[in-house]
C-alpha positions in Angstrom: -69.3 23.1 12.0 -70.9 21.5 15.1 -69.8 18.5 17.1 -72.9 16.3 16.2 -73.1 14.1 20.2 -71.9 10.6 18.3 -68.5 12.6 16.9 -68.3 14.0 20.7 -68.6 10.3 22.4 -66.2 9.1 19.9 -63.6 12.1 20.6 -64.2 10.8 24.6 -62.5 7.7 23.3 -65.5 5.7 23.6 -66.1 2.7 21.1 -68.2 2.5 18.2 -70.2 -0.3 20.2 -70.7 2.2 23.8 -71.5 5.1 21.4 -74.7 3.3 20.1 -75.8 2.2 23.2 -75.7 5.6 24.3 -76.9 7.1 21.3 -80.1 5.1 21.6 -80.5 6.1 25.6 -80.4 9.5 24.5 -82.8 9.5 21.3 -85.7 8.0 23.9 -84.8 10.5 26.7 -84.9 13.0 23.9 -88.5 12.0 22.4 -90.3 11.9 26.2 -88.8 15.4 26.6 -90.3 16.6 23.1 -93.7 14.9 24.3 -93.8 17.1 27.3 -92.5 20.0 26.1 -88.9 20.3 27.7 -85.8 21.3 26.7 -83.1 18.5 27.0 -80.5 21.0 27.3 -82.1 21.9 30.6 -84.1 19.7 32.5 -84.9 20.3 36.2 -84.3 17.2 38.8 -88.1 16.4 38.7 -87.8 16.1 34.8 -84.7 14.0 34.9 -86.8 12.1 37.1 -89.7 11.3 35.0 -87.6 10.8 32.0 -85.8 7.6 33.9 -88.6 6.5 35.0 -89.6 5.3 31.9 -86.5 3.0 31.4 -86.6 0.0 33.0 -84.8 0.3 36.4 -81.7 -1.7 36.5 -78.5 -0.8 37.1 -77.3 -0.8 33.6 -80.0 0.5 31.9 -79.9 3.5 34.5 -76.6 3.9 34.3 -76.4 4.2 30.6 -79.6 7.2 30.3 -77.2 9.0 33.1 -74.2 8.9 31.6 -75.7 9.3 27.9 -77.4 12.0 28.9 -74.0 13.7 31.2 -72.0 13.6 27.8 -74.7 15.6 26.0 -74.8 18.1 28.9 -70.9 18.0 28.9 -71.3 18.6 25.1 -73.1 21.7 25.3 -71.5 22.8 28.8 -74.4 23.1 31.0 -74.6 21.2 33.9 -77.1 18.8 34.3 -78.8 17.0 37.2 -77.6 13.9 36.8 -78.3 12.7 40.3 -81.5 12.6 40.0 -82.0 9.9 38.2 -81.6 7.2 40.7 -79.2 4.1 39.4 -80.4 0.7 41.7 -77.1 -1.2 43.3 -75.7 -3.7 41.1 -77.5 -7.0 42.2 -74.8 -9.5 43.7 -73.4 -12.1 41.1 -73.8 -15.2 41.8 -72.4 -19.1 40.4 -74.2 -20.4 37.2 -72.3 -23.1 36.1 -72.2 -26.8 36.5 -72.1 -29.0 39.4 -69.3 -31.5 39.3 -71.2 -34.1 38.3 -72.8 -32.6 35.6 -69.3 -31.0 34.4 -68.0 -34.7 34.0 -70.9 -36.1 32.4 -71.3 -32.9 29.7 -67.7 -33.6 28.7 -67.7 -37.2 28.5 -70.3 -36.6 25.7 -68.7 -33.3 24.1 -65.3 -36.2 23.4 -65.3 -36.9 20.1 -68.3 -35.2 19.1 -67.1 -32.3 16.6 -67.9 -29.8 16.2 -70.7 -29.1 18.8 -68.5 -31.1 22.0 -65.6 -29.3 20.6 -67.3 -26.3 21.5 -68.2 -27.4 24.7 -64.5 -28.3 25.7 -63.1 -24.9 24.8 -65.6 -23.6 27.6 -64.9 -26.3 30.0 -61.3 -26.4 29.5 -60.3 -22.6 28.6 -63.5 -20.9 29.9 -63.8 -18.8 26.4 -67.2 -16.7 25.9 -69.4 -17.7 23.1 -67.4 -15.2 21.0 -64.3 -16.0 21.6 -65.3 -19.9 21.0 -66.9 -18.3 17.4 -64.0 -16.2 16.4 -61.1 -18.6 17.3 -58.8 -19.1 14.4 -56.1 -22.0 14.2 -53.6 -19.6 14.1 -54.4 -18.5 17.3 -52.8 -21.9 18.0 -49.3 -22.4 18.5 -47.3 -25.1 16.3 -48.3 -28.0 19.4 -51.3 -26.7 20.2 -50.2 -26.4 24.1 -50.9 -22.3 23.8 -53.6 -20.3 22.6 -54.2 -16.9 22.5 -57.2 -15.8 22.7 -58.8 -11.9 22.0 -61.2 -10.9 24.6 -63.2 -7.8 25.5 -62.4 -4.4 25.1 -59.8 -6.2 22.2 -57.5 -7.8 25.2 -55.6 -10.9 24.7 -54.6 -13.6 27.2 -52.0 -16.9 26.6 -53.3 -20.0 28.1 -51.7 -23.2 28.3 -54.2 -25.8 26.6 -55.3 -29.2 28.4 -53.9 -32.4 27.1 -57.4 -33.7 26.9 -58.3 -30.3 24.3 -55.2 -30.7 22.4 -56.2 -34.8 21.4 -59.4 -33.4 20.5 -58.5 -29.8 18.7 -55.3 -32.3 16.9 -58.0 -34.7 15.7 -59.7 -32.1 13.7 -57.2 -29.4 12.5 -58.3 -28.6 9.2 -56.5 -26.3 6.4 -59.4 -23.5 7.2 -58.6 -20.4 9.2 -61.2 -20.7 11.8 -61.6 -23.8 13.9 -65.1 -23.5 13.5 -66.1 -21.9 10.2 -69.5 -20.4 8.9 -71.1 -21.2 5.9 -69.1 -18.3 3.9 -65.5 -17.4 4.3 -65.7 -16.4 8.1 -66.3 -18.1 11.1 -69.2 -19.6 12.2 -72.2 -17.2 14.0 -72.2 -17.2 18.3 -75.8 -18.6 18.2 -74.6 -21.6 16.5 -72.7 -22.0 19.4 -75.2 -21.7 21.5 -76.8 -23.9 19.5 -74.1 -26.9 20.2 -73.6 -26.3 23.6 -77.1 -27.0 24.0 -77.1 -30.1 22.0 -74.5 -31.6 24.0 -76.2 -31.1 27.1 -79.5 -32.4 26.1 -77.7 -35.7 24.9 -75.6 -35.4 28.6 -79.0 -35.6 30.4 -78.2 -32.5 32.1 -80.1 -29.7 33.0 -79.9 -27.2 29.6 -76.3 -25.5 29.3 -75.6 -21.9 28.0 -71.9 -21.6 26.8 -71.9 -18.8 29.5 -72.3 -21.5 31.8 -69.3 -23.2 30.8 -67.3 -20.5 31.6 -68.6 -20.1 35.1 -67.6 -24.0 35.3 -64.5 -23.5 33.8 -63.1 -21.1 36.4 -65.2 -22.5 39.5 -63.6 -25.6 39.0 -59.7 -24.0 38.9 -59.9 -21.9 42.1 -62.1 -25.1 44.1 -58.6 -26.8 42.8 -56.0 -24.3 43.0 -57.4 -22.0 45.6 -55.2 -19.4 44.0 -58.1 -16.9 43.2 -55.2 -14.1 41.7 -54.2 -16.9 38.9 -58.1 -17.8 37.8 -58.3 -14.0 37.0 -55.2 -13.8 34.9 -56.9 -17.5 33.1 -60.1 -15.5 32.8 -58.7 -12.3 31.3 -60.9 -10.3 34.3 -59.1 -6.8 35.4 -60.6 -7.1 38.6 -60.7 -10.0 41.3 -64.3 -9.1 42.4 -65.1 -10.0 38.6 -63.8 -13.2 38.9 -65.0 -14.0 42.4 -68.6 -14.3 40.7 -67.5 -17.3 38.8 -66.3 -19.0 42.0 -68.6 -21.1 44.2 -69.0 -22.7 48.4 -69.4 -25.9 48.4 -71.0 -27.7 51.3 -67.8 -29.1 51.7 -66.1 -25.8 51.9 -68.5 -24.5 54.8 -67.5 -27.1 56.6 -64.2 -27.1 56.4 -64.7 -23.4 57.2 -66.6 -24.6 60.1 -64.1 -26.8 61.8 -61.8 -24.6 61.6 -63.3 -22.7 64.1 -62.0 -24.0 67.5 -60.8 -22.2 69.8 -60.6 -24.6 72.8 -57.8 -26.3 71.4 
């Protein structure tokens, strides 16, 4: 029987998830070649070319059609020519959270406020993504509520202490249900409703609109401007490499010029 190309990604030990994005990269690279007439199995450079021109050209979206389409080369052992279709550099992250300011204000409103400012406070305070915020069960908790563990990506867990200011607000609304923030069924509530809250809070804050995303930028920002220990924000952050979680940090003005001073050499 053959190896159909989804049983062969998932034999690579891709996940479910990575096997449908590839899937779908292939399918459209597969329908352009069927327009003009070419055999996917064994495309010249300039047809590999034309192909990815027809995705948009980022470096995700390239990178996926060239690795989709070397798995279904690797599948049916031919070689393909993968380099030519041209993957951009990866543009340069950069800081999108909240000023200082603006952190203070947005968490002044999110006290007492639940459950969107609860929300708001597990970004500001434990830097979660807007899944991890959804999916957070109680029992994730331990018995004080001083440590949570929290699943990431790629199904990785990280224990972080929690903030005295959380625990007052996660203690004051404990409930008996599994998930600290449950859905209108028996599981927990959807990520766009967090979203959802996270906006809310910030509109009431009179701050520019907030994205929980944001919130984790903030989050981590704030502990290395602090701590200037950049190898513990990446351990709080659950990042595998530093030069993830270097574009979550910021320069202040205040930075550069400490920077600045410290430049004299006639002393």
């Amino acid at each position: 029987m053959a190896v159909t190309y989804n049983d062969w990604l998932l034999s690579q030990g891709l996940s479910q998830k990575t096997v449908v994005i590839y899937r779908a990269k292939l399918d459209r690279a597969a329908e352009i070649a069927r327009q003009q007439g070419w055999d996917l199995r064994h495309l010249t450079a300039l047809q590999a070319a034309v192909i990815a021109d027809q995705f948009t050209l980022t470096s995700s979206t390239r990178r996926q059609l060239r690795t989709a389409l070397v798995h279904y080369w690797e599948m049916h052992e031919v070689v393909g020519p993968a380099k030519a279709i041209r993957v951009p550099k990866k543009p340069r992250g950069h800081y999108r959270g909240l000023e200082p300011d603006d952190a203070r204000l947005l968490a002044k409103t999110a006290r007492g406020w639940w459950p969107d400012g609860g929300a708001v406070l597990l970004g500001l305070y434990l830097g979660l993504r807007r899944d991890e915020t959804a999916k957070l069960r109680w029992d994730n908790f331990d018995a004080n509520l001083e440590w949570v563990t929290v699943l990431g990506k790629g199904s990785k867990t990280r224990t972080l202490p929690v903030h005295p200011s959380l625990k007052s607000e996660l203690a004051a609304n404990t409930s008996a249900h599994r998930w600290v923030f449950p859905g209108r069924t028996q599981a927990h509530c959807h990520p766009a409703t967090i979203w959802q809250w996270v906006e809310n809070v910030s509109e009431a804050a009179g701050i520019r609109l907030t994205r929980p995303h944001m919130l984790r930028h903030t989050c981590l920002a704030t502990m290395n401007d602090q701590t200037k220990d950049l190898r513990t924000t990446q351990e709080f952050a659950g990042h595998s490499r530093p030069e993830t979680t270097a574009i979550y940090t910021r320069t202040t003005a205040q930075r550069l010029t400490e920077a600045m001073f410290s430049l004299d050499y006639l002393e």
